[in-house]
Structure formats: structure tokens, C-alpha cells
N, C-alpha and C positions, 0 to 999 in steps of 0.2 A: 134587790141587791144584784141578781145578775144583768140587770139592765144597765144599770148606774154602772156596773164591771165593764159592761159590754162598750157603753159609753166611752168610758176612759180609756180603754185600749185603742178606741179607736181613734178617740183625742191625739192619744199619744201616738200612733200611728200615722195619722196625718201629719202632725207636728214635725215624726222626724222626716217623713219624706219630703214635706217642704223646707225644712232647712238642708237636706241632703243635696236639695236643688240652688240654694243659694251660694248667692259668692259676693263677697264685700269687698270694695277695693279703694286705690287710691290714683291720682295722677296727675302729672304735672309737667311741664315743657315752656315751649315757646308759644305765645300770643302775639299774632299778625292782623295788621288791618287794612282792607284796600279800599281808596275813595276818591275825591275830590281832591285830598290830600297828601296823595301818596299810590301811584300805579304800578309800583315794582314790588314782586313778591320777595319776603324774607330780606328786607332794609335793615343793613347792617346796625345803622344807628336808633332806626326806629321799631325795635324788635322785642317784645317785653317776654313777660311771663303770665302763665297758668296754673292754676292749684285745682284736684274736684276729688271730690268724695263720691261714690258710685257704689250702685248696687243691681248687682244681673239675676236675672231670675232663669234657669232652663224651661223652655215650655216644651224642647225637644234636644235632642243630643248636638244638632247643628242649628238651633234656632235661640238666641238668648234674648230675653227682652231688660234694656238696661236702664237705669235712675239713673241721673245725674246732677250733682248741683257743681257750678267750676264759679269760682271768682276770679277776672283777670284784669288787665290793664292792654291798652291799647293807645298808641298817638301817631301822630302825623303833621311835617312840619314841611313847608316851602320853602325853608330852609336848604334841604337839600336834597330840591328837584335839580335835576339836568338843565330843564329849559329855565333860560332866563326869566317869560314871562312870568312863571309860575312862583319864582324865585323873588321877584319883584313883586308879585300879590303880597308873600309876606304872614300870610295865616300859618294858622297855629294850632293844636288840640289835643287833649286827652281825655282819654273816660275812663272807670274802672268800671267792667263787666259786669254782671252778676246773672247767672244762666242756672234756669232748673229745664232737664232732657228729658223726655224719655222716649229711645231708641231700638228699633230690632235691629241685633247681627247676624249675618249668617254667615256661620263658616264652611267651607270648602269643603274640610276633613272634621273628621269627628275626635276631639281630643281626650276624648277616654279610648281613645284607639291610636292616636298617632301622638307623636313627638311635637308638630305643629301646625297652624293652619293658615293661611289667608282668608280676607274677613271683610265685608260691606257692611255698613249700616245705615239707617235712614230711622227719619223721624221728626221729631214736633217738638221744640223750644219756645219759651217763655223769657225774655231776658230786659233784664232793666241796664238802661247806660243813662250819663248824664255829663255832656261834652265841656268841658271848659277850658280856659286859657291865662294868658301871665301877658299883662301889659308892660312896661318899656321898665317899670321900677321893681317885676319880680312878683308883683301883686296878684292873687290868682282870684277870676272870674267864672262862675256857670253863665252859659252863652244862651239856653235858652229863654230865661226869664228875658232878654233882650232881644230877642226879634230881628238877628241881625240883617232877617232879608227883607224886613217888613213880617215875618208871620204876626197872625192877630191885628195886623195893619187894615192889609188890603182882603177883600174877600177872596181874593185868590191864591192868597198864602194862610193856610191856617195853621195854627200852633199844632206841634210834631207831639205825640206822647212818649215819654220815659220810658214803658214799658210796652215793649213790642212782640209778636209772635217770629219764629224763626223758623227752618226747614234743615235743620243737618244733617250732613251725609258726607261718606266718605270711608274709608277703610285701615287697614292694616295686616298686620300678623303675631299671632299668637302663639307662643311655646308653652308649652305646659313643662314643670320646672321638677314638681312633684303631683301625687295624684289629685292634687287638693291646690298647689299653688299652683298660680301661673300670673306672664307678665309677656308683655305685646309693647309693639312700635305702632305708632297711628298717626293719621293725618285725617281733620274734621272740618270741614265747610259748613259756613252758617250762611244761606239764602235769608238776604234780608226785605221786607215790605218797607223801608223806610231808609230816606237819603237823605238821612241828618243824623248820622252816625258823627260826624264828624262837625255838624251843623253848616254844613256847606253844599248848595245842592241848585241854587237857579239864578238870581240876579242882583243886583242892588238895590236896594230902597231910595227912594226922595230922600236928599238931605235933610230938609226941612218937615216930611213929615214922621223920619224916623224919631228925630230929636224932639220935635214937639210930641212924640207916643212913647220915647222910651229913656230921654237924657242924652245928652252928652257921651256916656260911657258907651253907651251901645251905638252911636257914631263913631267914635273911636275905634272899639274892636271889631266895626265890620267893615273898616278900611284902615289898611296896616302901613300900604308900600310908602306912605309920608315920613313912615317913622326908621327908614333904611335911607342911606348916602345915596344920592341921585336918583331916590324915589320921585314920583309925581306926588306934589303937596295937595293936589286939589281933589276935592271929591266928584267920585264917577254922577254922572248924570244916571237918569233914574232908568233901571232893562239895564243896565251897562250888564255884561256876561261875568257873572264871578263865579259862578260853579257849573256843573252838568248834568242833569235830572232822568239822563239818558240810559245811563247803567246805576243801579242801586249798590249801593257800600258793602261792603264783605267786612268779616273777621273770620279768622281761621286759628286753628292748634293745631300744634304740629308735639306731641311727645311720647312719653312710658307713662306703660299702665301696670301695675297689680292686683293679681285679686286673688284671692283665699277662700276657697268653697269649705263651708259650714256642715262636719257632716263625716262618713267613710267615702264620700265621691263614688265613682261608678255609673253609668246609663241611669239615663231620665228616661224609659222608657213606659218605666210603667210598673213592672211586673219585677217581685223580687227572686233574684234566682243566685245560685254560687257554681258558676261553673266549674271549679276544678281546676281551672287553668292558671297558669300564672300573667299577670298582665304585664305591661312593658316594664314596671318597675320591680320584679319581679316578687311581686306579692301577689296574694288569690286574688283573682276578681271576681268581684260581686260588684252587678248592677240592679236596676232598681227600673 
């Protein structure tokens, strides 16, 4: 019996101090994408949104390591580049996101001691996109099954995968609200290994041997400027330059975050102690 006791106090003991360390949160903002299709940051008209569910674990009072899953939407349109040429290409795309993270932060200050902090992070992503388009009647297309540059063609273009590994990093700052709640400003870069975020990234295929490997439609949507007033009707010869494989595709968030730690809060330090004092909220502090 006193083991089985011994046992369960410690169960329980563990239990709380790993939820004392957690914190659950929410966040949401702006979703940005830079490519082939789009090289000015935060485009008024091409600027969507972010949703994610998160969860931060303390492994130290300035060290958090965070979960993230975000769903977002991203596009890009040559529509409304500056330069003519780009304008006369005439491409098009959208993907909706879907990102699982997970990130160390490190803040500055310690916020079971101060008011707020400044904050980096970095880490490892897993995220699936899947770019598609809307031809002349409104009709909406996924562009990979068509190959618009030839991938799956030629042995030098091979077919891209949906789900890709990523590299995030980036910062912000944190205010701690209550001893338990808190909510930050952030901006997050996503390093990409792949430059078909947007399905646009090197040359044009053969007329003839896109159409004999993919139809008709995927000639069509991997040459647009036919279908604009005083576009060029004819199609490019085969290398003709339609994208640039020279810099890889970004997406970024830029929003608020909250999160709500599970628990009395206080120092992840380790060791439970009630000093007597009163902390900035002026309640006793007890850390841990």
C-alpha cells in the first residue's frame, strides 16, 4: 500500500508540474507569399489570412518549445505586377496551407519576472500546399497533376511533392497580461526547399509534347498572355524563360498570439518554493 501511495503522489506530482509548465494557445493574422508570382512584401490585394492552434511547453523560464498546427491561404497574381512583362505572362494561383511546427523561443526577459519580452524562434515544419487556378470561365484547376513545365515530361523536370519540409524562424513580443495569460505580436518565415509553391519556377515545355503528356488544359494554363487584349497568341518555343529557380518561394505570417498557462504559473525551474514576496501582480509568488 505504501508503494502504490508512493506511486500516486508522485504521479500526481509530476502531472501537476507538467501542466504548471504548459500553455495552450491560439493565433491568427495575415498570410503572405513571395515567388515567381509576386516579389513585394505584404500586397495589398494579394494578402490573406492565418488560423493555428499551439501549444508551448517551458523547458526553462526563457526557453519554450512550441507545437503548432496553422491553416492558411496564400496567392499570387500577374495581374498586379508593376512590370508590364510579368503583367502580360498573365499567371495565376492559390493554395491553402496546412503547417504542423515545432519551434524553440527564446525570450529576452523572463516573464514570470517582467511585464514583457522580446522573443526569436526557430525550427522544423512539415506543410502541405496544393497550387491551383481559374481559367477564362471562372473554372477552378489543381496545376500539379498537369505538368505545366513539362515535370514528369522531361527527366529534368520531375514532379514536385505536396508535402514539403520547411525552416521557420522569426520573432516578436510578449506581454504577460495575467500570471497565467498572455498574448504577443509576431512575424514568422517559412524557408522553403521547393519552388512550386506557386507552380512556377523554370521554363516552358514543347507545345506538342506537353499536349501529347498532358491535354489540351495544361497547354492552356501554362500559357495565359493569349487570353489578355494584345497578348502574344502563339506559343513560347520550348526553354523560353517563364519563371526563376534562382531564389525559392517564401510564405510568411505576420499576427497575435494567446496563450494560457495550465496550472498556478510561477518559475520552471525546478524546485518548489513560496517566497513570501509578492510578485508583479501582487499575489505571492510561488515558483516551481
Amino acid at each position: 500500500m505504501k508503494l502504490i501511495a508512493s506511486l500516486l503522489f508522485f504521479f500526481l506530482s509530476f502531472t501537476t508540474l507538467l501542466s504548471q509548465r504548459l500553455h495552450l494557445g491560439v493565433a491568427g493574422g495575415l498570410a503572405n507569399y513571395n515567388g515567381d508570382l509576386l516579389d513585394k512584401l505584404y500586397a495589398e490585394k494579394q494578402t490573406n489570412g492565418f488560423i493555428a492552434a499551439t501549444v508551448h511547453y517551458e523547458l526553462f523560464d526563457q526557453l519554450l518549445l512550441r507545437g503548432a498546427f496553422t491553416y492558411a491561404r496564400v496567392d499570387g497574381n500577374d495581374r498586379y505586377n508593376n512590370k508590364d512583362f510579368l503583367k502580360q505572362r498573365n499567371l495565376q494561383f492559390e493554395s491553402v496551407i496546412t503547417e504542423f511546427s515545432v519551434v524553440s523561443e527564446f525570450y529576452l526577459f523572463n516573464l514570470n519576472e517582467k511585464r514583457y519580452s522580446p522573443y526569436a524562434f526557430a525550427g522544423l515544419a512539415l506543410f502541405h500546399f496544393n497550387p491551383y487556378t481559374y481559367d477564362t470561365s471562372n473554372k477552378k484547376y489543381f496545376l500539379k497533376p498537369l505538368g505545366t513545365e513539362g515535370q514528369g515530361i522531361y527527366a529534368d523536370k520531375k514532379q514536385y511533392s505536396l508535402l514539403q519540409p520547411a525552416i521557420p524562424f522569426g520573432g516578436g513580443i510578449k506581454f504577460s497580461i495575467t500570471e497565467n495569460l498572455r498574448a504577443g505580436i509576431e512575424i514568422g518565415f517559412r524557408k522553403l526547399f521547393t519552388d512550386y509553391l506557386d507552380d512556377v519556377s523554370t521554363t516552358y515545355a514543347d507545345y506538342n509534347d506537353l499536349l501529347a503528356a498532358k491535354g489540351q488544359l495544361a497547354v492552356d494554363l501554362a500559357y495565359r498572355e493569349d487570353e489578355i487584349a494584345g497578348g502574344n497568341p502563339v506559343y513560347p518555343v520550348k526553354d523560353t524563360q517563364r519563371g526563376s529557380s534562382k531564389q525559392k518561394d517564401i510564405y510568411y505570417f505576420t499576427g497575435i498570439n494567446i496563450t494560457y498557462r495550465i496550472g498556478n504559473g510561477g518559475s520552471s525551474s525546478g524546485s518548489f518554493r513560496f517566497s513570501g514576496k509578492k510578485n508583479k501582480f501582487g499575489c505571492p509568488a510561488v515558483s516551481f
